[in-house]
N, C-alpha and C positions, 0 to 999 in steps of 0.2 A: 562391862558397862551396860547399861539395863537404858533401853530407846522407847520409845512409845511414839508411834507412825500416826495422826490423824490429817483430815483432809474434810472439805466440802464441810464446815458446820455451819453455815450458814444462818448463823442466827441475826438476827431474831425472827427471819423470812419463813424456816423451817420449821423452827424449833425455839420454846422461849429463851429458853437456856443449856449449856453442855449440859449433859446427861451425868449425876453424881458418881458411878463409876467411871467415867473418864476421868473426872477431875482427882480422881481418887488414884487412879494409875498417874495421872500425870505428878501428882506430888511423888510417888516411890518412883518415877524415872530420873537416871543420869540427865539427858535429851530427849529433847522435843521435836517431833519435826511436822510442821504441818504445810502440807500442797495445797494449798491457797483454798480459795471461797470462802472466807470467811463472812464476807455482807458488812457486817460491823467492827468499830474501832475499842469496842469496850472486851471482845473476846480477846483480841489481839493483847488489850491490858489484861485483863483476866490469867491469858494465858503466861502471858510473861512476867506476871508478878508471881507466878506458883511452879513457873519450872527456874529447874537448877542452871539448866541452858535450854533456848530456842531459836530452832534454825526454822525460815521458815519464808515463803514466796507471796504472790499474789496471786489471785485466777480471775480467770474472766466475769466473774461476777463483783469484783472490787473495787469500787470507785476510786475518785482521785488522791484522796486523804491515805487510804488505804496502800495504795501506788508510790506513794512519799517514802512512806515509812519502808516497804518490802522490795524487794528486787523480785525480775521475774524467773531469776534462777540465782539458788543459792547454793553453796559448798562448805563442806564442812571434814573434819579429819572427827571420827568418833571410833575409840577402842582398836586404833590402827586402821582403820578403813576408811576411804575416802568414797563420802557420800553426796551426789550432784541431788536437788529438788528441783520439779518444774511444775505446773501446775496440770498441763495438758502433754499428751504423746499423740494423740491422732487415734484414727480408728482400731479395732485391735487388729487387724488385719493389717500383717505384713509389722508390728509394733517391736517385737524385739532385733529386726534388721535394721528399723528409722533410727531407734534407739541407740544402739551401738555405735551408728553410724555419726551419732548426734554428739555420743557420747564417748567418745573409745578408750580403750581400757587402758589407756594413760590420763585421764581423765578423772573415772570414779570407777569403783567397783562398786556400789549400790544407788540405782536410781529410784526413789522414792518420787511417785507422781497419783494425782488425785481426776478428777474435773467426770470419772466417768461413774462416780459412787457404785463400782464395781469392783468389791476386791480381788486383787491379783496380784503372782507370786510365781514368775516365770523367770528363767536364764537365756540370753543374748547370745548369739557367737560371740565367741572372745570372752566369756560370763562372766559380761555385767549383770547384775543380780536385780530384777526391776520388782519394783512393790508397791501395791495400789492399797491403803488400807480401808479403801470404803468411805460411808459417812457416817459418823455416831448420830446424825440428826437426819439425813433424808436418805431413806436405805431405798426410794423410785422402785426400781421392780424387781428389787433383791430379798429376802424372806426376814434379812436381822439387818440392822443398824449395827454395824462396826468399825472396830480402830483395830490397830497390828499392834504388839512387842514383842520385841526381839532384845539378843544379847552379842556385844560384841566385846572379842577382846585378842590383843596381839595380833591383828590383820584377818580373825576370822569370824566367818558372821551364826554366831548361836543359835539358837531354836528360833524358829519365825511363830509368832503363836496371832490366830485371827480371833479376836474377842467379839461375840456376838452381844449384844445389849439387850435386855429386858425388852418388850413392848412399852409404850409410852402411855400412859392414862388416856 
């Protein structure tokens, strides 16, 4: 199963639109998974009219409409692994103990989370498997604008790959 990780696009506040290779990974993915910030309600159609499936939360940037539609954590079973989304985990310090703790390994074995447009790609006691895929629209004080894919299948989790995006015009 073939996942594509994005978080924080923030459109239209960052960015006018997802970036065409996003949307170009997110048609070749099984799953969708996006950690919230979205800003607007037309990504959210966007998104969900081009993926095969979407799992996906709200973040602290997401007004009320936004809030309706998303939960502020979601779960999901992909390629035998059970994946929890949240939008936020706290500071990174001390992050993969909150984590485990929040989350235990009866729980989910991968935690997909956003809110710090910092990617990241570490393991918990207990390893739950946590993954921040960046933002493909406001990469703040990161060098590239990115999203994650990965592969999963029979309860194991395949290549993690971090896709860095072009510069923006």
């Amino acid at each position: 199963m073939r996942i594509l990780l994005t978080s924080d696009t923030h459109v239209p506040v960052r960015a006018r639109r997802l970036p065409e290779a996003l949307l170009e990974a997110v048609d070749h993915a099984d799953a969708v998974v996006h950690a919230g910030d979205w800003t607007d309600e037309a990504t959210l159609d966007l998104l969900e009219s081009r993926s095969r499936r979407l799992i996906a939360v709200h973040g602290n940037n997401d007004g009320p409409a936004l809030r309706r539609r998303l939960p502020e954590i979601a779960r999901a079973e992909l390629g035998g692994l059970r994946f929890a989304v949240v939008h936020e985990t706290g500071p990174a310090a001390g992050r993969e103990r909150r984590c485990a703790e929040r989350f235990p390994d009866a729980d989910a074995d991968v935690l997909v989370f956003g809110h710090s447009h910092v990617p990241w790609d570490s393991t918990a006691p207990g390893g739950l498997r946590l993954l921040n895929p960046g933002s493909p629209t406001d990469r703040r004080r990161q060098p590239h604008h990115t999203f994650l894919t990965l592969t999963a299948a029979d309860g194991t989790l395949g290549e993690v790959v971090l896709h860095r995006l072009p510069a923006r015009p």
